[in-house]
CHARMM internal coordinates of N, CA and C (Angstrom, degrees):
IC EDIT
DIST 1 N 1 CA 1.4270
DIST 1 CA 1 C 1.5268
ANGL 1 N 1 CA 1 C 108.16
DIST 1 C 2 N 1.0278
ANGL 1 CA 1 C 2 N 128.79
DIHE 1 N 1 CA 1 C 2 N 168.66
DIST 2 N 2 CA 1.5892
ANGL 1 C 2 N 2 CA 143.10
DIHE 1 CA 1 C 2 N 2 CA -140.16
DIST 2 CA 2 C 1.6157
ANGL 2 N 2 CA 2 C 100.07
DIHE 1 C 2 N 2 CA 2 C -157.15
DIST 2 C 3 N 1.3825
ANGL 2 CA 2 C 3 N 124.63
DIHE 2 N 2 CA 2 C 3 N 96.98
DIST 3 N 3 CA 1.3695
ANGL 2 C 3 N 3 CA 135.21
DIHE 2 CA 2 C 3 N 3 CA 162.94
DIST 3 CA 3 C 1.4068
ANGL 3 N 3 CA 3 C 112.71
DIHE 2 C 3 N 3 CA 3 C -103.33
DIST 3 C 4 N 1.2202
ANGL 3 CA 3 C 4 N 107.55
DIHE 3 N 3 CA 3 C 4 N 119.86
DIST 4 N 4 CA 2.1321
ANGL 3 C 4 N 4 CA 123.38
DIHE 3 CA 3 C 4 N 4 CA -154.33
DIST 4 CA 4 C 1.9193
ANGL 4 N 4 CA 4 C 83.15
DIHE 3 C 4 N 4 CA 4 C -104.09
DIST 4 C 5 N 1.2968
ANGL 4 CA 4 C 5 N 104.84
DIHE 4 N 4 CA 4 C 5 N 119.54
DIST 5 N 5 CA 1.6458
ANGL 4 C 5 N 5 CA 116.11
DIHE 4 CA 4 C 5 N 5 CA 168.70
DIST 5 CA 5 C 1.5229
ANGL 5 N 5 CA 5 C 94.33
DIHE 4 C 5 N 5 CA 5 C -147.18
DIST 5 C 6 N 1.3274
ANGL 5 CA 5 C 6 N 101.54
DIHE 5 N 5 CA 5 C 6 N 105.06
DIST 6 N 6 CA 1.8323
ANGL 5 C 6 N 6 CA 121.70
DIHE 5 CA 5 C 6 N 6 CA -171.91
DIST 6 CA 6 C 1.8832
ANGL 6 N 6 CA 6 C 89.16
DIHE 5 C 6 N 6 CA 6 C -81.52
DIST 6 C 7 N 1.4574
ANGL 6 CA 6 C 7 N 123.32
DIHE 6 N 6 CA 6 C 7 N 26.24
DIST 7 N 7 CA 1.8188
ANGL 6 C 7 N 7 CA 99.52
DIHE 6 CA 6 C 7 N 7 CA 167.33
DIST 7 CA 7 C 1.4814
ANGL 7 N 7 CA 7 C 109.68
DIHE 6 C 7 N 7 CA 7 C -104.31
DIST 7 C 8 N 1.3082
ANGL 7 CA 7 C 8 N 147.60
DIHE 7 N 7 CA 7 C 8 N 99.07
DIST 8 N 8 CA 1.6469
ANGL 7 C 8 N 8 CA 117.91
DIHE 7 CA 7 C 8 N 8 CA -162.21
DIST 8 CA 8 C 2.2538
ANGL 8 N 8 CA 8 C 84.56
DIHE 7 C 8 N 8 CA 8 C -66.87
DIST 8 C 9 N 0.8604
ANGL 8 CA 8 C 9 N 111.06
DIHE 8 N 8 CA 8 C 9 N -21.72
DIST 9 N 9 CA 1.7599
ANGL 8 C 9 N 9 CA 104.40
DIHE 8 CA 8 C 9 N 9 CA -148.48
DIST 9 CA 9 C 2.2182
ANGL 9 N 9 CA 9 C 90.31
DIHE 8 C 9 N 9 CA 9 C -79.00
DIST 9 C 10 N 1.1943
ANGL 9 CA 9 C 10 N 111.88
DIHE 9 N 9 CA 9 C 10 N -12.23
DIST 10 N 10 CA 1.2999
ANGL 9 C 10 N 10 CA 126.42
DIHE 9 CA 9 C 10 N 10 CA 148.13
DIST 10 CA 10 C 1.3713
ANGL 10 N 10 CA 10 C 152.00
DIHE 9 C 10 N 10 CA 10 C -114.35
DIST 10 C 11 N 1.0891
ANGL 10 CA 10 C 11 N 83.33
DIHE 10 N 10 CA 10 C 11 N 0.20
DIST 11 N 11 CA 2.3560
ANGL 10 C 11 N 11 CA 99.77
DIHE 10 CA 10 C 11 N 11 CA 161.76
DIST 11 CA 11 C 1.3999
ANGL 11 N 11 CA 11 C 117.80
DIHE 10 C 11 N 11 CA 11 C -42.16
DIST 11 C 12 N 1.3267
ANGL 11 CA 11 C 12 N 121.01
DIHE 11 N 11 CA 11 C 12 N -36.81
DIST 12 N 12 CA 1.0951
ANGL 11 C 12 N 12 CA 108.19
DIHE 11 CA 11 C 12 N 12 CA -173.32
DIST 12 CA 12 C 1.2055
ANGL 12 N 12 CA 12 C 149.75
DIHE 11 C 12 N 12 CA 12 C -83.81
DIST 12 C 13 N 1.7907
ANGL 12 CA 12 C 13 N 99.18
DIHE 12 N 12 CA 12 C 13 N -35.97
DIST 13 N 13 CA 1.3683
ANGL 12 C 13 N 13 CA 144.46
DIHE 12 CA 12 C 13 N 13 CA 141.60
DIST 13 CA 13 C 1.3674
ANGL 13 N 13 CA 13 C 121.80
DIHE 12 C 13 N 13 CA 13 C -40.95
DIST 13 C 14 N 1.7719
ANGL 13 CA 13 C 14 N 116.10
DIHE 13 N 13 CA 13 C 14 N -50.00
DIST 14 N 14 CA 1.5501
ANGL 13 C 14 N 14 CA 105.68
DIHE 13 CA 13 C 14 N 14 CA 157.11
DIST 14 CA 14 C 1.7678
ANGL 14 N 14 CA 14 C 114.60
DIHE 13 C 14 N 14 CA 14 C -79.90
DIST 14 C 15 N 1.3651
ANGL 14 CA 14 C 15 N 127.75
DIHE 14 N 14 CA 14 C 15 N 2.58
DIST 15 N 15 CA 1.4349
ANGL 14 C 15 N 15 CA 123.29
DIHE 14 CA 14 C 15 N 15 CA 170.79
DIST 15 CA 15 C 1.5171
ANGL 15 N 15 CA 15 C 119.54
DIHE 14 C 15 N 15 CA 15 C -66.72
DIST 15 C 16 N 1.7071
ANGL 15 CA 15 C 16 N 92.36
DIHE 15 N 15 CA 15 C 16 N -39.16
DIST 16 N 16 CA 1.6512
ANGL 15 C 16 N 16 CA 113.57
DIHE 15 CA 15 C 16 N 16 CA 175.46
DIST 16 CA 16 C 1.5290
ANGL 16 N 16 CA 16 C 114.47
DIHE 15 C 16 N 16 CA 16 C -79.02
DIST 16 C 17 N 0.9011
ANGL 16 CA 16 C 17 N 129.78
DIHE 16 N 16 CA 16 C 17 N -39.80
DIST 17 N 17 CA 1.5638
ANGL 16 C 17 N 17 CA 135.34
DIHE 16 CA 16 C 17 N 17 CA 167.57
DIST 17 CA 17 C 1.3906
ANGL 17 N 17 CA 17 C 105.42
DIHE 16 C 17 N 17 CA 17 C -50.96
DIST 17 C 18 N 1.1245
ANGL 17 CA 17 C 18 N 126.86
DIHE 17 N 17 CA 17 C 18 N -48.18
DIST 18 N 18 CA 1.7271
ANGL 17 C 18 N 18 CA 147.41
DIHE 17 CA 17 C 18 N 18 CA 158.76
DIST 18 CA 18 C 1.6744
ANGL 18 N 18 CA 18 C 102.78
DIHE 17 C 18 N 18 CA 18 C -25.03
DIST 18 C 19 N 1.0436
ANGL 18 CA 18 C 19 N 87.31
DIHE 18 N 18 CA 18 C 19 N -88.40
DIST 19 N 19 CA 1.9156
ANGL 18 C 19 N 19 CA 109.77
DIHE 18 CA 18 C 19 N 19 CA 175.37
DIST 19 CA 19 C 1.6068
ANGL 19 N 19 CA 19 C 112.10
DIHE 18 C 19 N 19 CA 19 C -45.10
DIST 19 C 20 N 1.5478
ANGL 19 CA 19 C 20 N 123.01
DIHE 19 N 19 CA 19 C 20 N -50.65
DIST 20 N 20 CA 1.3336
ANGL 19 C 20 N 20 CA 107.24
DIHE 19 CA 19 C 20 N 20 CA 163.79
DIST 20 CA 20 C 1.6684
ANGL 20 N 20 CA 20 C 117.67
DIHE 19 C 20 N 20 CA 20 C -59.83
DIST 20 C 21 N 1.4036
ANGL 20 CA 20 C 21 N 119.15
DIHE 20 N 20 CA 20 C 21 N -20.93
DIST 21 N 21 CA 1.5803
ANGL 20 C 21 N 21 CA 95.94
DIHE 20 CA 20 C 21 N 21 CA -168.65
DIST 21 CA 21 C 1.5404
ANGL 21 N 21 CA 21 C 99.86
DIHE 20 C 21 N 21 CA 21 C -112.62
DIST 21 C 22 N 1.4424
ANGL 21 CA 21 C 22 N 122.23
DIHE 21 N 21 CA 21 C 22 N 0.52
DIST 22 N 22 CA 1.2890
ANGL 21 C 22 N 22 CA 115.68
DIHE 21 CA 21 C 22 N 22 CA 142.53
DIST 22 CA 22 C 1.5004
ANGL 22 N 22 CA 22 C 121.28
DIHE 21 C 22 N 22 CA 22 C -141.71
DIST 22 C 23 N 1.2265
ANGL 22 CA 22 C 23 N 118.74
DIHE 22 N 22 CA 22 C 23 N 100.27
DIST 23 N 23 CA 1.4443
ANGL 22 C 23 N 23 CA 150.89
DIHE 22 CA 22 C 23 N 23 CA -155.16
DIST 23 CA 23 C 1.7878
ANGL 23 N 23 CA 23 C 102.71
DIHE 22 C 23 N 23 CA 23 C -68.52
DIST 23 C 24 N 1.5877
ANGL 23 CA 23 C 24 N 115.25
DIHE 23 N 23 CA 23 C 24 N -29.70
DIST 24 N 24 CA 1.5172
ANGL 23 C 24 N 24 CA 119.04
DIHE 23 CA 23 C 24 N 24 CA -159.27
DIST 24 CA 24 C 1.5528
ANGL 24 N 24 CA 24 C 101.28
DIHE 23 C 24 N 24 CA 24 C -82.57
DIST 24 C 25 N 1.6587
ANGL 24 CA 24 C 25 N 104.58
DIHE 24 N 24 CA 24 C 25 N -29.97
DIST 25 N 25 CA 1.5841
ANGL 24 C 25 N 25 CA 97.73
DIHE 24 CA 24 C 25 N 25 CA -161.62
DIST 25 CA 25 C 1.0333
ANGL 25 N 25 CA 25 C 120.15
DIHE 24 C 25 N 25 CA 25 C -106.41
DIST 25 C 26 N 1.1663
ANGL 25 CA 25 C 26 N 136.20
DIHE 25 N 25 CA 25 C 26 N 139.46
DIST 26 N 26 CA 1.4542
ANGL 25 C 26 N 26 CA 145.13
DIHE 25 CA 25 C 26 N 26 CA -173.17
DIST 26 CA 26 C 1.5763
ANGL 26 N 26 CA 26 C 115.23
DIHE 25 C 26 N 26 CA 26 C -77.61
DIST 26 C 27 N 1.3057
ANGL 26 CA 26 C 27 N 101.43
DIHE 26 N 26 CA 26 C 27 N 122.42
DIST 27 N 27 CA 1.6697
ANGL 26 C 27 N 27 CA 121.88
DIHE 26 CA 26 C 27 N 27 CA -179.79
DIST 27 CA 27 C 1.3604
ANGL 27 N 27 CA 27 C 139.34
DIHE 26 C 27 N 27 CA 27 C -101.34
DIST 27 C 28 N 1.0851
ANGL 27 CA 27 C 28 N 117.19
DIHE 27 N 27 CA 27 C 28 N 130.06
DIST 28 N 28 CA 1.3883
ANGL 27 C 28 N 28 CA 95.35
DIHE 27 CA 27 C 28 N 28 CA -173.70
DIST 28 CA 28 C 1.9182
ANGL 28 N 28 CA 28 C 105.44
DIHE 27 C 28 N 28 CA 28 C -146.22
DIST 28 C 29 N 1.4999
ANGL 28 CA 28 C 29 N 109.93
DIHE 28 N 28 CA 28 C 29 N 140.55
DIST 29 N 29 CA 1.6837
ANGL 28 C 29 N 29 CA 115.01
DIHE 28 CA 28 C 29 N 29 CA -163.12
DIST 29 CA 29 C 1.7438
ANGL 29 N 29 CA 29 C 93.26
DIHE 28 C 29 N 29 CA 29 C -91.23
DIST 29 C 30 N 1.3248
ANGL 29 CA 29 C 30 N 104.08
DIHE 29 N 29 CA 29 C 30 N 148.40
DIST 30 N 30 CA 1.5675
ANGL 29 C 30 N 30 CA 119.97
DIHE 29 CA 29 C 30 N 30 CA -173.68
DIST 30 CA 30 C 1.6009
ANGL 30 N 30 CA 30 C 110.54
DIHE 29 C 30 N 30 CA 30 C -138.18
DIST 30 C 31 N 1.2475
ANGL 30 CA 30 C 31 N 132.22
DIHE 30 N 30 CA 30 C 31 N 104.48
DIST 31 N 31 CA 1.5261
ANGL 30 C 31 N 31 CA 130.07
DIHE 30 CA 30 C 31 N 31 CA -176.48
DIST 31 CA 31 C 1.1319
ANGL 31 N 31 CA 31 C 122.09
DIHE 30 C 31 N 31 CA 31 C -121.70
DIST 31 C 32 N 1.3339
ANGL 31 CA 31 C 32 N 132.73
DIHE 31 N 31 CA 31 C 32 N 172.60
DIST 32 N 32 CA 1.3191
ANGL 31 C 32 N 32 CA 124.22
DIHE 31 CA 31 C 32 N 32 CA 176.07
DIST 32 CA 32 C 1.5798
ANGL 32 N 32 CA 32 C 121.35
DIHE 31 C 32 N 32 CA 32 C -88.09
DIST 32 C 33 N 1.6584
ANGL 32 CA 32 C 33 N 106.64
DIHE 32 N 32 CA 32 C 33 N -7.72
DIST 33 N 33 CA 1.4435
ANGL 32 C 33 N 33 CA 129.70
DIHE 32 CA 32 C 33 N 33 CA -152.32
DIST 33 CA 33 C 1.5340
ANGL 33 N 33 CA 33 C 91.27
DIHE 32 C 33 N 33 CA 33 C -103.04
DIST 33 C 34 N 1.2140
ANGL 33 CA 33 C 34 N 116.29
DIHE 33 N 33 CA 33 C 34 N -11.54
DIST 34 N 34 CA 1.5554
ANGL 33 C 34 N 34 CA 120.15
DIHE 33 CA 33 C 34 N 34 CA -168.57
DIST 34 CA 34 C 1.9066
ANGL 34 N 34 CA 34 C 101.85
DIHE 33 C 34 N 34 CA 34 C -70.27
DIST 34 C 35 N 1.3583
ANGL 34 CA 34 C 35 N 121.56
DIHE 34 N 34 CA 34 C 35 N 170.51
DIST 35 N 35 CA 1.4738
ANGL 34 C 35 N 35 CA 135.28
DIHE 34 CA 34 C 35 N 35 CA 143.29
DIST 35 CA 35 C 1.3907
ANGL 35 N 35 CA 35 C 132.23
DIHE 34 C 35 N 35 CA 35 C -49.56
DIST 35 C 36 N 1.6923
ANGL 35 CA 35 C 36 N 116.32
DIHE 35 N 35 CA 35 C 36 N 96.47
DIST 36 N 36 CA 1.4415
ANGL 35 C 36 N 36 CA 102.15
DIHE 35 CA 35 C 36 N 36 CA -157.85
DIST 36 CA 36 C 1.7677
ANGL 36 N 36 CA 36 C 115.49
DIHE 35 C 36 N 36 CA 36 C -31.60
DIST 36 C 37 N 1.4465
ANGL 36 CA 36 C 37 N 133.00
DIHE 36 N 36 CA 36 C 37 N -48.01
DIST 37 N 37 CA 0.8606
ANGL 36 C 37 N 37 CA 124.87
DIHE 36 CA 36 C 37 N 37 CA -138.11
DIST 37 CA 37 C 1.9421
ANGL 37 N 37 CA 37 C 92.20
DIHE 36 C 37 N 37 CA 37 C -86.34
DIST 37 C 38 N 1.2348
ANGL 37 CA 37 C 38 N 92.05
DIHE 37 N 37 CA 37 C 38 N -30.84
DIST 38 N 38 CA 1.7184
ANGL 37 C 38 N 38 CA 87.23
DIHE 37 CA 37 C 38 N 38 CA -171.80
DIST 38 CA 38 C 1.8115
ANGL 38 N 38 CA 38 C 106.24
DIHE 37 C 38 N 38 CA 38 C -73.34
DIST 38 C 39 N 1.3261
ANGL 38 CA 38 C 39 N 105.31
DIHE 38 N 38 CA 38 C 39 N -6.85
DIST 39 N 39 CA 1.8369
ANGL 38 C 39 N 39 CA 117.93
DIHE 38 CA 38 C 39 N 39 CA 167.30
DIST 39 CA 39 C 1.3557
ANGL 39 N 39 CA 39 C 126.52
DIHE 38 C 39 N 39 CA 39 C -68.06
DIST 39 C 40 N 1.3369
ANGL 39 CA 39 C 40 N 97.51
DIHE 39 N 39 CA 39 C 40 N -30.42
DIST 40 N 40 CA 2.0473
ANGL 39 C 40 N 40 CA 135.48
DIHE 39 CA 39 C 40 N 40 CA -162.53
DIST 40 CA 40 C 1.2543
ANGL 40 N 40 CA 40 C 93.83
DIHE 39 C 40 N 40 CA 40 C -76.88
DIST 40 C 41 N 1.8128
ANGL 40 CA 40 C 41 N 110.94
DIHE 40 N 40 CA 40 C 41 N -52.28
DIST 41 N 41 CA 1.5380
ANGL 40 C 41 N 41 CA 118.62
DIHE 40 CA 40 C 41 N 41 CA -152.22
DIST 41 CA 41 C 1.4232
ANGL 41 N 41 CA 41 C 98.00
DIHE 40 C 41 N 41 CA 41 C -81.03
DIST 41 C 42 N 1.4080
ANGL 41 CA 41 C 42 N 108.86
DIHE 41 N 41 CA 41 C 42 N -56.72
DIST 42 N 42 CA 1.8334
ANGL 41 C 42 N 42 CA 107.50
DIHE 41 CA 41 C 42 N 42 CA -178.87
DIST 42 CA 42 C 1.7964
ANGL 42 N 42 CA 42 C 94.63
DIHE 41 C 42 N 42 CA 42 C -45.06
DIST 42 C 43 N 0.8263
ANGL 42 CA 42 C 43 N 112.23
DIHE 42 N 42 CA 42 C 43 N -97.17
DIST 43 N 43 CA 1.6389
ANGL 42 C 43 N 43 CA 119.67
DIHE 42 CA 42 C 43 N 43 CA -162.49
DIST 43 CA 43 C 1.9544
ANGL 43 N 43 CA 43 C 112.08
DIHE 42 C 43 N 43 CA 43 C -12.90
DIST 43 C 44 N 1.9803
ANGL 43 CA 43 C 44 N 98.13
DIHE 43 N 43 CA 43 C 44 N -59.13
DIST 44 N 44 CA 1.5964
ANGL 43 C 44 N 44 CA 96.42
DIHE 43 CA 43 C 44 N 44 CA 176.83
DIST 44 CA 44 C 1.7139
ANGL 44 N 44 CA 44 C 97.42
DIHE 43 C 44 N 44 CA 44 C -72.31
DIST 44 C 45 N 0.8899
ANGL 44 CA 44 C 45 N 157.35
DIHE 44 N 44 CA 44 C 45 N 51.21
DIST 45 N 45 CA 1.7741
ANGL 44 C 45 N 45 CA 147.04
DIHE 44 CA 44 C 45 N 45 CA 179.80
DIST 45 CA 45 C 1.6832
ANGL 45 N 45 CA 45 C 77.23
DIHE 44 C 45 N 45 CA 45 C -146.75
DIST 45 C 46 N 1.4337
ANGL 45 CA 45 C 46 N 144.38
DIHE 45 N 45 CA 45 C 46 N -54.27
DIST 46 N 46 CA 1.6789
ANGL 45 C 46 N 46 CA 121.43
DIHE 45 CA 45 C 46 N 46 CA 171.12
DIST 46 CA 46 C 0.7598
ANGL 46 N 46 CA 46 C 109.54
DIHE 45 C 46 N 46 CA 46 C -65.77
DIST 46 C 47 N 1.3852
ANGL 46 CA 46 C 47 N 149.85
DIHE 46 N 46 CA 46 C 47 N -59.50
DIST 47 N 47 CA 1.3555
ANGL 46 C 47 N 47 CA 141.41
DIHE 46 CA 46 C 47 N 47 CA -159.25
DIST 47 CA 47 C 1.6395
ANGL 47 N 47 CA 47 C 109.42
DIHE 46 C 47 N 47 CA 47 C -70.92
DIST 47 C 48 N 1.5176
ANGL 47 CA 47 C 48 N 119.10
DIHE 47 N 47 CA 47 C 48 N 4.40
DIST 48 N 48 CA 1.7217
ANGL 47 C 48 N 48 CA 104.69
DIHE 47 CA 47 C 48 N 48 CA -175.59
DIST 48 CA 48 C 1.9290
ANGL 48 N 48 CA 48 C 69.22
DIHE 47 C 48 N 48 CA 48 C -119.50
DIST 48 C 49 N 1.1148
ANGL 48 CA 48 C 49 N 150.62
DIHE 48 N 48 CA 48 C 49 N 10.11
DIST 49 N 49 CA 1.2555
ANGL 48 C 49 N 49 CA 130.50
DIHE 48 CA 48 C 49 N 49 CA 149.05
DIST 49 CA 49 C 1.6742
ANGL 49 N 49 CA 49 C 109.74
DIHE 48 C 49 N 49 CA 49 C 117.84
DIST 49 C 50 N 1.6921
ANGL 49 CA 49 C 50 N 119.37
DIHE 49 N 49 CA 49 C 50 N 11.75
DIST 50 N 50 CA 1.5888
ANGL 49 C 50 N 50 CA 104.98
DIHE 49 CA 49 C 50 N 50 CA -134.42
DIST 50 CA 50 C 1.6875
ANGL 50 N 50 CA 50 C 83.58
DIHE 49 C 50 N 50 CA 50 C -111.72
DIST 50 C 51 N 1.5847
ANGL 50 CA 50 C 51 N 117.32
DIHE 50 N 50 CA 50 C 51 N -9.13
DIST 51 N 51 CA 1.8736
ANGL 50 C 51 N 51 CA 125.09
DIHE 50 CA 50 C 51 N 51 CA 144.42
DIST 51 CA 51 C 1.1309
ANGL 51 N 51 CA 51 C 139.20
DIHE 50 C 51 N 51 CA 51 C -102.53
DIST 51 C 52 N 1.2409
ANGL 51 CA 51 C 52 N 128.01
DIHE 51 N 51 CA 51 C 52 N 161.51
DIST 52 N 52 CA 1.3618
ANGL 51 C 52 N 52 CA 125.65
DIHE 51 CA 51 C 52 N 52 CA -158.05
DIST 52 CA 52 C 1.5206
ANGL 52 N 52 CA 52 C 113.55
DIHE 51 C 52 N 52 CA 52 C -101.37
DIST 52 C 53 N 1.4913
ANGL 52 CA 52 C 53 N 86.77
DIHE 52 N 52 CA 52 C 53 N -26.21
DIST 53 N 53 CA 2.2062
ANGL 52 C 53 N 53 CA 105.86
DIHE 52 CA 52 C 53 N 53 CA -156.10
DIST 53 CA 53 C 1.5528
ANGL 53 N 53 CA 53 C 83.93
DIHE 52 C 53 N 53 CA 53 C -146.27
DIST 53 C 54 N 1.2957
ANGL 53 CA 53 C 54 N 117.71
DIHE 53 N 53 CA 53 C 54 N 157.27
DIST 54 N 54 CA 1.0742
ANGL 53 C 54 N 54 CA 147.92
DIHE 53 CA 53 C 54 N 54 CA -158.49
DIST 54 CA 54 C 1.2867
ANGL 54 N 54 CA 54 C 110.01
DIHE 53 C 54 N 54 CA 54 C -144.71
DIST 54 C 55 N 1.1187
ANGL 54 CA 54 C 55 N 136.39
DIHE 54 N 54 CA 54 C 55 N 52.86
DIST 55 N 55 CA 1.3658
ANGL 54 C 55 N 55 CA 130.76
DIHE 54 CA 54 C 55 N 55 CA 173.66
DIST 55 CA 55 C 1.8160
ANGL 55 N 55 CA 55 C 126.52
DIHE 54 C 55 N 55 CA 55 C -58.14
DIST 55 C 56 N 1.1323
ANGL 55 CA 55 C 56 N 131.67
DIHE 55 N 55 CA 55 C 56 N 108.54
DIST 56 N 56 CA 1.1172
ANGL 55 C 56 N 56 CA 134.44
DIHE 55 CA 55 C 56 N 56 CA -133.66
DIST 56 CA 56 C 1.6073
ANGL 56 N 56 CA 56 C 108.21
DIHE 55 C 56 N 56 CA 56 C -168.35
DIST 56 C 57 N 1.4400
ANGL 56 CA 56 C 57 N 103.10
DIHE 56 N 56 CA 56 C 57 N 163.43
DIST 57 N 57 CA 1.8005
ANGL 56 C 57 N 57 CA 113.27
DIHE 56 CA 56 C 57 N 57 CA -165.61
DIST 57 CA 57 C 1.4994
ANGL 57 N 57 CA 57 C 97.60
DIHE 56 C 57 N 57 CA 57 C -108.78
DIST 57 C 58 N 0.9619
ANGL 57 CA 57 C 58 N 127.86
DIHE 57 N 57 CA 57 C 58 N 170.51
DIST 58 N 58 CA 1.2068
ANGL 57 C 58 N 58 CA 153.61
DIHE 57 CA 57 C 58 N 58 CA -177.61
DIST 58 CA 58 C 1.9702
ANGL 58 N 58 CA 58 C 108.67
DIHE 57 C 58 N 58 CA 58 C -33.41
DIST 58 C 59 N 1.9384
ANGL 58 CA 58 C 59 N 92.68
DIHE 58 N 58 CA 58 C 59 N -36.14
DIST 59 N 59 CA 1.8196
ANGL 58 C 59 N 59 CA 109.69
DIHE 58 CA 58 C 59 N 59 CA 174.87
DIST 59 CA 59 C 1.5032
ANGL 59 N 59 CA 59 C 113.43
DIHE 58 C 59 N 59 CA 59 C -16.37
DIST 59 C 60 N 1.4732
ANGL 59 CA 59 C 60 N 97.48
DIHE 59 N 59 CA 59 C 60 N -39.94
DIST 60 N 60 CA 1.9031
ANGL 59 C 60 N 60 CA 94.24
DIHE 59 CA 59 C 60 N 60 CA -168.56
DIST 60 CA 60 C 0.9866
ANGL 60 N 60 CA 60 C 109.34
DIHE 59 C 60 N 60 CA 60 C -87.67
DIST 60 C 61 N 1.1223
ANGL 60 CA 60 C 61 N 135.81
DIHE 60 N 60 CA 60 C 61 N 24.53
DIST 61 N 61 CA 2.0675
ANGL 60 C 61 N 61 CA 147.23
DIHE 60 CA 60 C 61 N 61 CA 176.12
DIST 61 CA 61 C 1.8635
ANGL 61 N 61 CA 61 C 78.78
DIHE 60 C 61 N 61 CA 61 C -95.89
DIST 61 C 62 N 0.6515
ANGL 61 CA 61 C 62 N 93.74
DIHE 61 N 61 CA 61 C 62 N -72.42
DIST 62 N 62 CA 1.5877
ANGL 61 C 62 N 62 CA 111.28
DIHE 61 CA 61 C 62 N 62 CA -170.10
DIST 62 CA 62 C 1.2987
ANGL 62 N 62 CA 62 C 126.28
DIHE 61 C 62 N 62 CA 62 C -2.75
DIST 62 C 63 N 1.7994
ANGL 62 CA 62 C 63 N 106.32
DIHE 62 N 62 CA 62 C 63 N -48.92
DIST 63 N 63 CA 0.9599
ANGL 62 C 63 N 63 CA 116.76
DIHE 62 CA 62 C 63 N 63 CA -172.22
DIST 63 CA 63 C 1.6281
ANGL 63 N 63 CA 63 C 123.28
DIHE 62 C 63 N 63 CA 63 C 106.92
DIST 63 C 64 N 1.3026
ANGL 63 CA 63 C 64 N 111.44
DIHE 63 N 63 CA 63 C 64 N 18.79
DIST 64 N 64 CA 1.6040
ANGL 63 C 64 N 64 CA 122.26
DIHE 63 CA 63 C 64 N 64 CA 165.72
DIST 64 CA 64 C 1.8140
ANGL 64 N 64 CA 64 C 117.80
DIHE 63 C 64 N 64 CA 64 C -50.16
DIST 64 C 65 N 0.5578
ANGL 64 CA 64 C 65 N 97.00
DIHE 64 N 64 CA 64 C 65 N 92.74
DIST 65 N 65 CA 2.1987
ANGL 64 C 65 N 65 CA 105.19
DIHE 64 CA 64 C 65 N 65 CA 175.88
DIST 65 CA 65 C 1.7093
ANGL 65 N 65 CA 65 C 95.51
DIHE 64 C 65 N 65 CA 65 C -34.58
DIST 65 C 66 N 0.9456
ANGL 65 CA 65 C 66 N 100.20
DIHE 65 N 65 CA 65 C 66 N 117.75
DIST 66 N 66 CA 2.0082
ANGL 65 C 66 N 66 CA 113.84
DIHE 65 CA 65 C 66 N 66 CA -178.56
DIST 66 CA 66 C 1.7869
ANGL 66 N 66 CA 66 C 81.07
DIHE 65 C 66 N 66 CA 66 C -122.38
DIST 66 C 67 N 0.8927
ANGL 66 CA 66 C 67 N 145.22
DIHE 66 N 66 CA 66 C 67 N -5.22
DIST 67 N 67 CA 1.5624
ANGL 66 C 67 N 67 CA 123.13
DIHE 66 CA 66 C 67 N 67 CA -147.72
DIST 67 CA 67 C 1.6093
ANGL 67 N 67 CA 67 C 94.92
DIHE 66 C 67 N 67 CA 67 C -94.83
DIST 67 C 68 N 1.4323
ANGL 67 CA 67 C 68 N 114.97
DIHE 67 N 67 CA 67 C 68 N 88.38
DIST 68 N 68 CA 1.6741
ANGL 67 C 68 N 68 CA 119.73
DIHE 67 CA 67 C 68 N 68 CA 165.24
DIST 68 CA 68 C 1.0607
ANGL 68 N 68 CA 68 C 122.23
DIHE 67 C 68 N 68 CA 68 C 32.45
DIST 68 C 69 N 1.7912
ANGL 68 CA 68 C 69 N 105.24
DIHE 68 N 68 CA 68 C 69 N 63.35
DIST 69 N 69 CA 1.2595
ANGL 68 C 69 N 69 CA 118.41
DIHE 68 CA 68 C 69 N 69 CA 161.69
DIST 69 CA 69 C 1.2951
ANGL 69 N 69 CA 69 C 126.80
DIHE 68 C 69 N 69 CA 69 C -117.62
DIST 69 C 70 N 1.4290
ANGL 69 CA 69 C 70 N 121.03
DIHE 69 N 69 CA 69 C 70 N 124.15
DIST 70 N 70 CA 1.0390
ANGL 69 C 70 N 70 CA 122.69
DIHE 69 CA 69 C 70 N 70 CA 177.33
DIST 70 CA 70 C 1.7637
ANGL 70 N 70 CA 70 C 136.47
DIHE 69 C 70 N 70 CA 70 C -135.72
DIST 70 C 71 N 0.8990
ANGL 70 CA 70 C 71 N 139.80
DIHE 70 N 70 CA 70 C 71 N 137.20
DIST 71 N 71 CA 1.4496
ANGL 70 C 71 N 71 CA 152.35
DIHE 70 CA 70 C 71 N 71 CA 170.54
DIST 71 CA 71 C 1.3718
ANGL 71 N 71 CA 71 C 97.72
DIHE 70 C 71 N 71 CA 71 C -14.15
END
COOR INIT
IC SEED 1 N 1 CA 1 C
IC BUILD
């Protein structure tokens, strides 16, 4: 799943608010402001299944390749 929070300077803070009100699923923050490669890794680490939620900016309008790629 894909939760769109357009603040990077507050992504994280609503990632954790996330995690307190659902504790089971694994999360992970995705930005455009990030290090391509540490951008690469979040994205292939959801798409092989290993997060639940995707907390993330607007990036995935964009057009980032999610389509089952992996290392």
């Amino acid at each position: 799943m894909f939760f769109v929070h357009n603040r990077v300077e507050t992504i994280h803070k609503t990632a954790e608010r996330l995690r307190a009100l659902v504790p089971e699923a694994r999360f992970a923050v995705a930005h455009g402001q990030m290090a391509e490669d540490a951008l690469e890794q979040v994205m292939v680490d959801f798409v092989a299944g290993r997060w639940d939620v995707l907390v993330c900016t607007s990036i995935i309008e964009s057009g980032l390749d999610i389509r089952g790629r992996t290392r």
